[in-house]
C-alpha positions in Angstrom: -265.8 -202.4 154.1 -268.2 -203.1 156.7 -270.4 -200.9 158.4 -268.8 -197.8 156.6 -269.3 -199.5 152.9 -272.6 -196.9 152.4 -270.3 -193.8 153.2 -267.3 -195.5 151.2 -269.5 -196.1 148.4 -269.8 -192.0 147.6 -266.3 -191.1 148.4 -264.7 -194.0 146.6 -263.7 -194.0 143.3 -262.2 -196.8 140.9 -259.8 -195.3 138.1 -259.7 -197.7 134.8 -257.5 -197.3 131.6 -254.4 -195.4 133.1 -251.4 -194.9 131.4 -248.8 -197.3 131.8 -246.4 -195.1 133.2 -248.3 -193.2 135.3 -247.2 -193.2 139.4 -249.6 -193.5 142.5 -247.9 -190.1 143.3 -249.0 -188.4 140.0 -252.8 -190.2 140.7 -252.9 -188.3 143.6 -251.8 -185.2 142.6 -254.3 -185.3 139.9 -257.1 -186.4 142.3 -256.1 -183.7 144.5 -256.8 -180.7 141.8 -260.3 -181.1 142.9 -260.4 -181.9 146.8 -258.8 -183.0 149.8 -257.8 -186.9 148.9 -257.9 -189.3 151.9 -256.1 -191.9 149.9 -255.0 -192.7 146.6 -253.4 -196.1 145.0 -252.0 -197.6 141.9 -252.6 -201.8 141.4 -250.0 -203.1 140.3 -249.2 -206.8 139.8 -248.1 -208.3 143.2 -245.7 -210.5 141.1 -243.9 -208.2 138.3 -244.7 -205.0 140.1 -246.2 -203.4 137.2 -249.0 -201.0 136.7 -252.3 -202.7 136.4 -253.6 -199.9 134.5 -256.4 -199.2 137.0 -256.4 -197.4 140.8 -258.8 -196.1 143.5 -259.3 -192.8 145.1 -260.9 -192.0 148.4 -261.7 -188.5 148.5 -262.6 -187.1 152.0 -266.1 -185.4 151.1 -268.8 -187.1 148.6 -268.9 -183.5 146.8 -265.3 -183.5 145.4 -266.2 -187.3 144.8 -268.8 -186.6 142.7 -267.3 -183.5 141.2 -264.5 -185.5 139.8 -266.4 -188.2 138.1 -267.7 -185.0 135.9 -264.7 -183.3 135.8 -261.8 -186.1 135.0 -264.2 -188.8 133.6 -262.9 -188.9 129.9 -260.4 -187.1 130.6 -257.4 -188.2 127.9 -253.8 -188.7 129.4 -251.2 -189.6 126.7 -252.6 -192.4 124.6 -255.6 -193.1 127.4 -259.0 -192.2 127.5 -259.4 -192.5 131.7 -262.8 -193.7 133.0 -263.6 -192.1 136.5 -266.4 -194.0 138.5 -268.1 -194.9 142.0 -266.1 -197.7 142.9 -268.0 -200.9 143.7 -268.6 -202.4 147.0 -266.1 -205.0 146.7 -263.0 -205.1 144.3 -263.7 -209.2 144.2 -265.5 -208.4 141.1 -262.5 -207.2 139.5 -259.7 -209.5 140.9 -258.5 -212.4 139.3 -260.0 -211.7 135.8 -256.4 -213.3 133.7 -257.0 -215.9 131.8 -254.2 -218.7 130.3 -255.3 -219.8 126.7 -253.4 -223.1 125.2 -253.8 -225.3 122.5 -254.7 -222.3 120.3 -254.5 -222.9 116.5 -250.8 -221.4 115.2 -252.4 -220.0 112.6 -254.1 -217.4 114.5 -252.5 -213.9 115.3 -253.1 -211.9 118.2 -255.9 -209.8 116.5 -257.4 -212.8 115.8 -257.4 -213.8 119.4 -258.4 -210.5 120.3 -261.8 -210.9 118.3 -262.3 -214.2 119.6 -262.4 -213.1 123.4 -263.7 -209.9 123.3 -267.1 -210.8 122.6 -267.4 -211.8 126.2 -266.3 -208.7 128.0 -264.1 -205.6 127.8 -260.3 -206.7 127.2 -257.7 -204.5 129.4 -254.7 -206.5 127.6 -253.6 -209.2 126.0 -250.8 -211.3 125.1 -249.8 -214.3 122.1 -246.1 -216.3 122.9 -244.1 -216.1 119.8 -241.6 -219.4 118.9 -238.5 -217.9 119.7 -236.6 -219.6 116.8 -239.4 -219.3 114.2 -241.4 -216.2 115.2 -244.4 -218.4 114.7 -247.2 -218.5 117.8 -246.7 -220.5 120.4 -250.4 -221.3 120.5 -250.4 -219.8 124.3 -251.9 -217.0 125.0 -252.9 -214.7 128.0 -256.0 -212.0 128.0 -257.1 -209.8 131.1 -260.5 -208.8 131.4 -261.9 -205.9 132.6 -263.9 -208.1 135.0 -264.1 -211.6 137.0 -267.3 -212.3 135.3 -266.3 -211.9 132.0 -263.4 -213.9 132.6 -265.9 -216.4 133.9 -268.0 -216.3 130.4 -265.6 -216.8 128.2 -264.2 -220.2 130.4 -267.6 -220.8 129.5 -268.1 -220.4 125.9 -264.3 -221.1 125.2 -263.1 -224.3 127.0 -262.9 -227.4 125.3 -264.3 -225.6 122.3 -262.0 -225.9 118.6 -262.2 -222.5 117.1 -261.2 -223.0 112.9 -257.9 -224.4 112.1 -257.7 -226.4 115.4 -257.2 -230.3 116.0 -257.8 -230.4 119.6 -259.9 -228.1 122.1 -258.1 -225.4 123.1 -257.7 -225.1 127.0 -259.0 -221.6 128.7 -258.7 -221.3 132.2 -257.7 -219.0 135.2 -254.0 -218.0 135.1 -252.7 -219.1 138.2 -252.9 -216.7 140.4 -249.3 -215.2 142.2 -250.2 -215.9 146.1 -251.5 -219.8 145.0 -248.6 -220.1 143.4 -245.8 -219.5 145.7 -245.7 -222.7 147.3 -246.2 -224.7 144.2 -244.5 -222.9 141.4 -241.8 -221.0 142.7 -238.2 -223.0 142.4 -235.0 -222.1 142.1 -233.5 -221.1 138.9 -231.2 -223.6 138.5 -234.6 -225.9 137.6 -233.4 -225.3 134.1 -230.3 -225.6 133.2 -230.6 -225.1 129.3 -232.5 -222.8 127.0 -234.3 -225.9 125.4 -235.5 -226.7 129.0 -236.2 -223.1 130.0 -238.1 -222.6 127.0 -240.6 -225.8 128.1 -243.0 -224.6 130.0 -245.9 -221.7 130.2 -244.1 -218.2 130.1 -246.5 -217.5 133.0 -244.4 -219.5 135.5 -241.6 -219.0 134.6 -242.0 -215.2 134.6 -243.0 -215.6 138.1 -239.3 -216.0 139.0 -238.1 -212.8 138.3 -239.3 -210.0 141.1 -239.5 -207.2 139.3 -239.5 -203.8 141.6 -241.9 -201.3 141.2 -239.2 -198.5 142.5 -237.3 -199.2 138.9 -240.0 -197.9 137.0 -240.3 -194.7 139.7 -237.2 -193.4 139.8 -234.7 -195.3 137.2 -237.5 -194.6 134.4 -236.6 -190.8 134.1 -233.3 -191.3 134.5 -232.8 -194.1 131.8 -232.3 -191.7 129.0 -229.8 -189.9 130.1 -226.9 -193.0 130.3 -225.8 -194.5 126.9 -226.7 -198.2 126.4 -223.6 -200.3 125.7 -224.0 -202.6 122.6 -221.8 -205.4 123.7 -220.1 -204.7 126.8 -219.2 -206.9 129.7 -222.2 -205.8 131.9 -225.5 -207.4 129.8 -226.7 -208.7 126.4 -228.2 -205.6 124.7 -231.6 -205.6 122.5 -232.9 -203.1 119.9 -236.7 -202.5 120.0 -237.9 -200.9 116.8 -241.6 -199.7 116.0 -242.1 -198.0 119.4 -245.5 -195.8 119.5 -244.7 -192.1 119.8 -245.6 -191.7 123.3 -243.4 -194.5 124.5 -240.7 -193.9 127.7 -238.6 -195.4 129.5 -241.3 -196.8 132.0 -243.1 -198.5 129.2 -239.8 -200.8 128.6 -238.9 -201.4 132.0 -242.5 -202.7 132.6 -242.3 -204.7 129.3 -238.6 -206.4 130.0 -238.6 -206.3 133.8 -240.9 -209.6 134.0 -238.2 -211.9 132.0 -235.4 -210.7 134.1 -233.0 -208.4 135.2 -232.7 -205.6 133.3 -229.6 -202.6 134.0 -230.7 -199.9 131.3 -232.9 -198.4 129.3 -233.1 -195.7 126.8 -235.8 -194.5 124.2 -234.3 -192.4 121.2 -236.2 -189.3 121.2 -236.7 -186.0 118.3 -234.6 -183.5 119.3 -237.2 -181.1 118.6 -240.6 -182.4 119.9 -238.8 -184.8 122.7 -240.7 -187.6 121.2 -239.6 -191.0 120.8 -237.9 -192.0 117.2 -240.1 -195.0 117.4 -236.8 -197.1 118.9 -235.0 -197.8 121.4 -233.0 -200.1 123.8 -232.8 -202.2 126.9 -229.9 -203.6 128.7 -230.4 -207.0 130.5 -227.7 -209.2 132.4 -228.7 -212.7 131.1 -228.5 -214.2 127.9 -231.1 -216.9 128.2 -233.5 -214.0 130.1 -233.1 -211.9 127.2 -233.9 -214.4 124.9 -237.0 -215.6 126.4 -237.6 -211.2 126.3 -237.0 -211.5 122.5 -238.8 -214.5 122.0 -242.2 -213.7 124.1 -242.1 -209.5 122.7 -241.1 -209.6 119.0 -244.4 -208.9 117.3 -246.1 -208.1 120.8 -248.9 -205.2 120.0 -248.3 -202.3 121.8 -251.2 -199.9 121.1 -251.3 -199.6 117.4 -248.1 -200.9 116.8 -246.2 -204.4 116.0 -242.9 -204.1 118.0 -240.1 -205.8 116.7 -236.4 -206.7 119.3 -233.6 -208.4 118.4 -230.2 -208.2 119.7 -228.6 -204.9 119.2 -225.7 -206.1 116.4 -222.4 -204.3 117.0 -222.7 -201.5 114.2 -225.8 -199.6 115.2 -227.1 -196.7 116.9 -224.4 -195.3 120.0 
């Protein structure tokens, strides 16, 4: 920021808890409702090119800066509760705060995870590996923190401890990050030529593969219900995802199945009447062993209150 930080510093504001689905283009038009907006942006992961769930806006004046805090601070969107704030001088406090969490106990669920790392900071999201054959944990995990340094206190507290139930010390360290890792990480898929193999290493990496685009959240999101899903045609493996929360659209599953591979369709069953989703709904990818590794990583992933469960879609089902 330089010379220009102090001015910065009351016309910049940092954006946290967004909805999933919402656009750079929609943050703006918000942000705009109260002043002229220099700039507005959405982070999204440089890798998977999903919403972070976090942005920044610049407004031009510190008055409409400082009106917005009061005015759209708290504000709920959908299932969010946004939080509207000064943005800090640098945004290396908030980069890199993902951890990778091995060795963990099978026993534990994600909730108990959950409660073991949130006592060192505030938990943006988190994620447990399922056994794709049993449904069991994977004893991998991955939590984002709100911030670096709470990332940084639980490495401290966690590594090399044994929480109950575990033989060894479980591992906690920084998930590697997307720019270290293109050298070192990225190779080609035919590294693994069977599912046994595929399934051998940390999701992380091999999720890393995939480049998921932004652009199909944007603009094939809205589109997505409108084209039936086939259930076993020639063009991609179809998978039913029941439990859905209420609020849930197409953007929410192209951001969830996007990261494992390439995905053609998607489709949320919605009411009729209220336009709400039925709490179902489906997603088209080309890939078998992609699709697994979609199943096996995202049956009994938590997605706000609920437990999702996806499976193949099996020939007699919903059109």
């Amino acid at each position: 920021m330089g010379a220009d930080g102090d001015k910065d510093s009351k016309t910049n504001l940092i954006i946290n808890y967004l909805p999933q689905s919402m656009s750079q283009d929609e943050l703006h038009t918000l942000f705009s409702s109260i002043g002229e907006v220099d700039s507005a942006k959405l982070i999204r992961d440089k890798v998977q090119g999903h919403s972070l769930g976090y942005g920044f806006v610049n407004f031009v004046n510190p008055s409409d800066a400082d009106r917005a805090i009061s005015t759209l601070n708290g504000l709920r969107l959908q299932s969010k509760t946004i939080k509207v704030s000064y943005a800090r001088p640098s945004s290396d406090i908030i980069k890199d705060a993902n951890l990778y969490i091995s060795g963990l106990p099978r026993g534990l669920g994600q909730k108990d995870v959950e409660d073991m790392f949130s006592r060192y900071g505030q938990i943006i999201n988190s994620r447990l590996l399922i056994e794709q054959g049993t449904g069991g944990s994977r004893g991998v995990a991955f939590i984002r923190y709100d911030k670096r340094a709470e990332a940084e206190e639980a490495i401290k507290n966690l590594n090399g401890q044994k929480p109950p139930g575990a033989t060894e010390p479980i591992i906690v360290k920084f998930a590697a990050n997307p720019n270290q890792m293109k050298n070192a990480q990225l190779a080609p898929p035919q590294v693994f030529p069977n599912p046994s193999r595929r399934f051998g290493g940390p999701l992380h990496h091999q999720a890393q593969r995939f480049r998921f685009s932004p652009m199909g959240v944007d603009h094939m999101g809205g589109m997505g219900g409108m084209g039936g899903v086939p259930g076993n045609s020639n063009n991609g493996w179809c998978l039913f995802v029941y439990n859905l929360p209420q609020d849930a659209d197409e953007s929410v599953l192209w951001q969830m199945f996007g990261p494992f591979g390439a995905v053609t369709n998607v489709k949320v069953i919605r009411d009729f009447n209220t336009n709400k989703c039925k709490g179902f709904g489906f997603v088209t990818m080309t890939n078998y062993e992609e699709a697994s590794m979609a199943i096996g990583s995202l049956n009994g992933y938590r997605l706000g209150e609920k437990m999702l469960q996806v499976s193949f879609k099996t020939n007699k089902g919903h059109k």
